[in-house]
C-alpha positions in Angstrom: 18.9 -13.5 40.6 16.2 -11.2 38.6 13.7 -12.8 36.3 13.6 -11.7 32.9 10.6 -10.0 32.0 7.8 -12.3 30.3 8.0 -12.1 26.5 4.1 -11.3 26.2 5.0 -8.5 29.0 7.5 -7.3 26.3 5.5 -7.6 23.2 2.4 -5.6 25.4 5.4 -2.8 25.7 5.6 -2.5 22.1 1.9 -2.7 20.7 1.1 0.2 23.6 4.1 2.1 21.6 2.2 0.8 18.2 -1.0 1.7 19.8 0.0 5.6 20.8 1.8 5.9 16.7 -1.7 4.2 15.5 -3.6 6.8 17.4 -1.2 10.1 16.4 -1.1 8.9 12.8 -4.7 8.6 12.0 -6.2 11.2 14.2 -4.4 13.8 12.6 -6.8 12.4 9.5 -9.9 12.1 11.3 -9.5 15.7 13.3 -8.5 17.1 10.0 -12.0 19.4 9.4 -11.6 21.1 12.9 -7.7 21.5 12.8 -8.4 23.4 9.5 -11.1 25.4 10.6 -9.7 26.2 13.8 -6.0 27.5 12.0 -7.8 29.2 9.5 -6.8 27.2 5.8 -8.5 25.1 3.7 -9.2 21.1 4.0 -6.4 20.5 1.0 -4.2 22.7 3.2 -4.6 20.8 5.9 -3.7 17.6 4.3 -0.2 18.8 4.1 -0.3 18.6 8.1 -0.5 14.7 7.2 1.8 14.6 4.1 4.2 16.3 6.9 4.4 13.5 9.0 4.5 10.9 5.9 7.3 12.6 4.3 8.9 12.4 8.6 8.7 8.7 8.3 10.1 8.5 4.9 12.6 10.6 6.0 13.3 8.9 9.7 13.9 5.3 8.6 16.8 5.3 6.7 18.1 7.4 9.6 17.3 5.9 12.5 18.0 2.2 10.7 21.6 3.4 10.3 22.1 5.1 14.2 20.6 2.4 15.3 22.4 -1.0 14.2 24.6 -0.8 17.0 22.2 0.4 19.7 20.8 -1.9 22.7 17.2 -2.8 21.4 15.7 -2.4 24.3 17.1 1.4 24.7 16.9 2.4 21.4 13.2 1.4 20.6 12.5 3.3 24.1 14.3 6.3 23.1 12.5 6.5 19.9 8.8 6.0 21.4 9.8 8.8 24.1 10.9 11.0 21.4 7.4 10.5 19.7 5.4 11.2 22.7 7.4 14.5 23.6 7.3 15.5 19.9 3.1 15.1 20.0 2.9 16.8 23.1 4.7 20.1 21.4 2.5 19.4 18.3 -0.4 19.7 20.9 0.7 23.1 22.7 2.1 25.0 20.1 0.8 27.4 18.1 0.0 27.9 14.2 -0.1 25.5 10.9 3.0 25.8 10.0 4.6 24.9 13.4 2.1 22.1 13.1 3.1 21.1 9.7 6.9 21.3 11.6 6.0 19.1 14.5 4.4 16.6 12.3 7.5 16.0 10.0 10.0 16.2 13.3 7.6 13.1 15.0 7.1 10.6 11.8 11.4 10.7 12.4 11.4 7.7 14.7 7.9 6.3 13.3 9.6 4.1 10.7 12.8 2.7 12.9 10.4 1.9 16.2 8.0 -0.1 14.0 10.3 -1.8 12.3 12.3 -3.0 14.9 9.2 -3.6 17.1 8.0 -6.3 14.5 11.4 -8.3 13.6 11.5 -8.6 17.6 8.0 -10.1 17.8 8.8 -12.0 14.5 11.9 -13.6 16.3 10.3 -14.6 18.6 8.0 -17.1 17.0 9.1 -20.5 14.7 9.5 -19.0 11.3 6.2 -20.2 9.4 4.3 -18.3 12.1 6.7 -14.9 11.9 3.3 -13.2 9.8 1.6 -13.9 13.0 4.5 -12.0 15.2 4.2 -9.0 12.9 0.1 -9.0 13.0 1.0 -8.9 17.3 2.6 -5.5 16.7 0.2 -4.4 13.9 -2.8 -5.2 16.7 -1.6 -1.8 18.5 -1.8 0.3 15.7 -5.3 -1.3 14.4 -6.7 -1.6 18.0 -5.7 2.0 18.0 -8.1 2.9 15.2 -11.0 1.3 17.4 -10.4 2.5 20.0 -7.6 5.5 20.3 -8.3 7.4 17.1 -12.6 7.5 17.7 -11.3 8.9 21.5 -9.0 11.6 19.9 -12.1 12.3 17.1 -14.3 12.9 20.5 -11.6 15.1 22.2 -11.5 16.9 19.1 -15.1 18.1 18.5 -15.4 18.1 22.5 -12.7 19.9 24.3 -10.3 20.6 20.6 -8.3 19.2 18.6 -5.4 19.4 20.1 -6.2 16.5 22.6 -5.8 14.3 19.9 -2.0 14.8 19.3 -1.3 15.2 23.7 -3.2 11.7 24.5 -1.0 9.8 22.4 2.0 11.6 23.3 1.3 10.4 26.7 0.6 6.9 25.4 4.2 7.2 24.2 6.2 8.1 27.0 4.2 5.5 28.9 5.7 2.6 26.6 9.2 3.6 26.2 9.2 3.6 30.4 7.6 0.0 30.2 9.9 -1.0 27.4 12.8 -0.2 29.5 11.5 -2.4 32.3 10.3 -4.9 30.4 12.0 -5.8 27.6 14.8 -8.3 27.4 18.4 -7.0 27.4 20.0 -8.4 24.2 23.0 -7.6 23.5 24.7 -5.9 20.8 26.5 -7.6 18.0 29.8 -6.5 18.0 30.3 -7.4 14.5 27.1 -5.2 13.3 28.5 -2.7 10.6 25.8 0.3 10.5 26.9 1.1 6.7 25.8 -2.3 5.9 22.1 -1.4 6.7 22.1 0.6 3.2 22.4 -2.4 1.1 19.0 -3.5 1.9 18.3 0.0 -0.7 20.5 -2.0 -3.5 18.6 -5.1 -3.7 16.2 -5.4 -6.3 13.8 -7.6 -4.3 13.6 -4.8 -2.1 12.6 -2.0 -3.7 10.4 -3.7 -5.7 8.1 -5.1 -2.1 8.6 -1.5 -0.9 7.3 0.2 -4.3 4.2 -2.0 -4.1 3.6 -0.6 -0.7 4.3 2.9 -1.2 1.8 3.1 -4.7 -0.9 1.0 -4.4 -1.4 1.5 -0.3 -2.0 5.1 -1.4 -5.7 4.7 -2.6 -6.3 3.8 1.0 -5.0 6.8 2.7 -6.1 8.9 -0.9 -10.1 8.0 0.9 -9.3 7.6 4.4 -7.8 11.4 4.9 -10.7 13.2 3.6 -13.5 10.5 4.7 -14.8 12.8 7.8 -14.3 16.0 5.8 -16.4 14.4 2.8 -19.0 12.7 5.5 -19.7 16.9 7.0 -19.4 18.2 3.9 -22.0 16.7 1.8 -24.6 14.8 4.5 -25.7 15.7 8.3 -24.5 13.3 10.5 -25.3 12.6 14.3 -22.4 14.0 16.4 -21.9 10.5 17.4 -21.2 9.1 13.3 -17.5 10.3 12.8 -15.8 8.5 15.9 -18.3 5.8 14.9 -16.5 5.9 11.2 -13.4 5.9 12.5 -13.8 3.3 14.8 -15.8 1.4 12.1 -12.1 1.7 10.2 -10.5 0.0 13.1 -11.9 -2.5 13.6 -11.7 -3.7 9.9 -8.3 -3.0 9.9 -7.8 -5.4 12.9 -9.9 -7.8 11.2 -8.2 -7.3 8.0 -4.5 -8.1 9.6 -5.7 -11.2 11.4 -7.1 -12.2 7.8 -4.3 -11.2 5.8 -1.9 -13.2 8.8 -3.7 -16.1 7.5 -4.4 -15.7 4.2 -0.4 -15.0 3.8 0.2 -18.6 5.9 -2.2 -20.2 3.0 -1.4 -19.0 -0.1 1.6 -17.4 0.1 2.8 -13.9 -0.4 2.3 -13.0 -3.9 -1.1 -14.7 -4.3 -1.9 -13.1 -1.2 -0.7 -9.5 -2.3 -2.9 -10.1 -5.0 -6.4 -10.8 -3.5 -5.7 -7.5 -0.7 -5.2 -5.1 -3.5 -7.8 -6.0 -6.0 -10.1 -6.1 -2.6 -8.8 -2.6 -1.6 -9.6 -1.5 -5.0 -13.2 -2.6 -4.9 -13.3 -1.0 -1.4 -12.3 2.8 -2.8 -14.4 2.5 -5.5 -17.9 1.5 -2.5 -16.3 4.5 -0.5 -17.1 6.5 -3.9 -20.6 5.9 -4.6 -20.8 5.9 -1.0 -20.6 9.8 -0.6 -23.7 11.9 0.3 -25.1 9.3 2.7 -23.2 9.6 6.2 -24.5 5.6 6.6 -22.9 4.3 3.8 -19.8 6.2 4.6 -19.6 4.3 7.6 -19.9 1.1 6.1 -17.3 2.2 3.7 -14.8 3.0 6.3 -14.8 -0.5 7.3 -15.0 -2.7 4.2 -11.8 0.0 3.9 -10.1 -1.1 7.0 -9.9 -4.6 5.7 -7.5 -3.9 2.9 -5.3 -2.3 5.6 -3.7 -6.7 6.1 -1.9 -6.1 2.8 1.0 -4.5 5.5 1.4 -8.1 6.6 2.2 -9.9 2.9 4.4 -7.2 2.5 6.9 -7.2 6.2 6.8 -11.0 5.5 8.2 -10.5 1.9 10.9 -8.4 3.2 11.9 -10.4 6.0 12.6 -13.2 3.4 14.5 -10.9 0.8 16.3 -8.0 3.1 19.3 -10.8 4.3 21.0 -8.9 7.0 19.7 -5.8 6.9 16.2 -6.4 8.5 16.7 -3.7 10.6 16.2 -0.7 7.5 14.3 -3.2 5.2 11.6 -3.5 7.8 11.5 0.2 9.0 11.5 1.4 5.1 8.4 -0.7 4.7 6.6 1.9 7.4 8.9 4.4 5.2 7.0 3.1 1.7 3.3 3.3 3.2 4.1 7.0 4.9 5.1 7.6 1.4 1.4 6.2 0.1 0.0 8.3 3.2 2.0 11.5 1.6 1.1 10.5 -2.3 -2.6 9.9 -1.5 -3.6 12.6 0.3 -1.7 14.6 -2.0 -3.4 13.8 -4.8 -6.6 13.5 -3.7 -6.1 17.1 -2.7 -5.5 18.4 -6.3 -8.2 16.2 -7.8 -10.7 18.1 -4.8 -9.0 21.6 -5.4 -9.3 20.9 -9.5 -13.3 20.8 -8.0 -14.1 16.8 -8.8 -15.9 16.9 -6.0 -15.9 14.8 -2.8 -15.9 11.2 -5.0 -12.5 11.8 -6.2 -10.5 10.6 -3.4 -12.5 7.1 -4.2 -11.5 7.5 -8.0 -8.0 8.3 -6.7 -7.8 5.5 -4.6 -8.5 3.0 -7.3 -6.0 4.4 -9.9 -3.2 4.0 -6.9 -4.8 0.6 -6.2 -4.3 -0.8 -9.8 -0.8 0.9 -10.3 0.2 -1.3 -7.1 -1.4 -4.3 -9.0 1.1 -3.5 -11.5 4.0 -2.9 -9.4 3.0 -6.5 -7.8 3.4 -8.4 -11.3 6.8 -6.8 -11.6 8.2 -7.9 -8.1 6.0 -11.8 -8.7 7.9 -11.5 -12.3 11.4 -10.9 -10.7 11.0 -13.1 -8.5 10.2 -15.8 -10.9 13.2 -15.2 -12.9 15.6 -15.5 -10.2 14.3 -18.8 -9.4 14.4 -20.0 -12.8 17.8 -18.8 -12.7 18.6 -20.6 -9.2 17.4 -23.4 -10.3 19.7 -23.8 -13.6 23.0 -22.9 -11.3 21.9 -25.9 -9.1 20.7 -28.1 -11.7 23.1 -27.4 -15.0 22.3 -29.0 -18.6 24.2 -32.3 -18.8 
């Protein structure tokens, strides 16, 4: 008789998976100067390389959400990471930008459905007042990987070229989906699972709302983050050693920021919580702003950024409570709403840069995003009001 694998075993599986999407993700922001330079277009150019890959997961979650309903877990989240890694590895060998820009798009495909999936299976696993802190346990490999994964890829990068910084991860990749296949538990599939049935998530109200939030006012963070190393070269001198340092600086706020938000979402709830991250991340864009022209303060900024990175946590919790039985999609289109930020505030930081604001306008950006989210929160806190006024008078009727 075999023993099943250890469920921390398991969960180590699918933060190494996190881990090697963290690292892909963001280095493709942090390596963005010498990519550009080294292809021959311009910095805004080279943002499309990560809109690419944002508009993948957009794209890829829906999809893989739908293919995947009926799958084995434990195959289907190790097919999805081995895809990844074998999709990064051609980003790394092939040649030109736009076969880059390609690559990108074809790997944020299974981005979306191996997250999403990853974190209901850690969430199950815990009592359901601590499922926050299962989600933070997968989150850990993607902020872990901005400590620790995206400064290595930055150092590749300037070191030995760029290209490193897509082929380490792809490795990474492969890696987990053979020790998610040995590891994870074998569950097995509902027979009763209807794949269809996945798309209704995209009809409730309470929904689109948590994912809207997410996909608007998470975009002042990436608006900052995606040009922070070209801004840093472009208008101080920094040691060799200060962009890894930056980007590592972003990781490990971010890591400090989920643990935080795990907690602050325990104490005061969702919508309150929601509300302190996004007014913080605002204050954080608009630091990162003033911060420009001294390579120092950028760094600081990069990590006072990285704490507003917990408002994912609020926001997987939300949808967990809302989605009914389509957890699957509604969990996978919440990595599908903040690719969508990643897309939206790149992109517009770009046109405010190639309009010639100047390297403070992805800060300015960022904030604009930040307080639209604030707004898209009072709608989904207003909704959600009503319905439980409304609840409440079905249960309780006038005498």
């Amino acid at each position: 008789m075999t023993r099943q694998p250890s469920l921390r075993l398991a969960i180590l599986s699918l933060a190494l998976g996190a881990f090697a999407i963290g690292t892909s993700e963001f280095a493709a922001m942090g390596l963005l100067p010498w990519y550009a330079a080294d292809l021959g277009v311009t910095d805004p150019q080279a943002g499309h390389v990560i809109s690419a890959y944002a508009l993948g997961v957009v794209v890829g979650a829906p999809i893989t959400s739908v293919l995947g309903a009926r799958l084995p877990r434990r195959r289907y989240l190790a097919a999805l990471i081995g895809l990844y890694g074998v999709i990064n590895l051609l980003s790394a060998v092939l040649p030109g930008y736009g076969t880059l820009v390609a690559m990108r798009f074809l790997a944020g495909l299974p981005h979306g459905g191996f997250l999403g999936v990853a974190m209901l299976f850690a969430a199950d696993a815990l009592p359901r007042e601590q499922r926050a802190k299962g989600v933070t346990h997968v989150i850990l490999g993607l902020t872990v990987a901005n400590i620790i994964g995206v400064p290595v890829a930055g150092w590749l990068g300037q070191t030995l070229g760029w290209r490193w910084g897509f082929a380490v991860p792809g490795v990474l990749a492969i890696l987990a989906g053979a020790m998610i296949l040995k590891c994870a538990p074998r569950v097995g599939v509902d027979p009763n699972a209807r794949p269809l049935d996945e798309l209704k998530a995209l009809r409730n109200p309470s929904v689109i709302l948590t994912l809207l939030i997410g996909a608007i006012g998470f975009g002042g963070l990436f608006a900052v983050y995606s040009y922070l190393s070209a801004a840093m070269l472009a208008t101080s001198q920094p040691p060799v050693w200060a962009v890894p340092a930056t980007l590592s600086a972003f990781g490990i706020g971010a890591t400090l920021g989920s643990i935080g938000a795990a907690r602050l979402t325990i104490r005061l709830g969702i919508f309150r919580a929601g509300l302190v991250l996004i007014l913080f991340m605002a204050a954080t864009q608009g630091f990162a702003a003033l911060a420009v022209g001294s390579w120092p303060l950028m760094l600081a900024s990069a990590l006072v950024l990285g704490l507003g990175s917990g408002m994912v946590v609020p926001l997987q919790t939300r949808l967990m409570d809302v989605a009914g039985k389509a957890q699957s999609m509604a969990s996978a289109m919440n990595h599908a709403a903040f690719n969508a930020a990643n897309a939206l505030g790149p992109w517009l930081a770009g046109l405010a840069l190639a309009a010639g604001w100047g390297w403070r306008a992805p800060g300015l950006v960022g904030i604009g995003l930040s307080v639209a989210g604030l707004v898209a929160l009072g709608v989904a806190w207003a909704h959600q009001r009503q319905a439980d006024l409304a609840g409440r008078a079905k249960a309780f009727p006038a005498e």
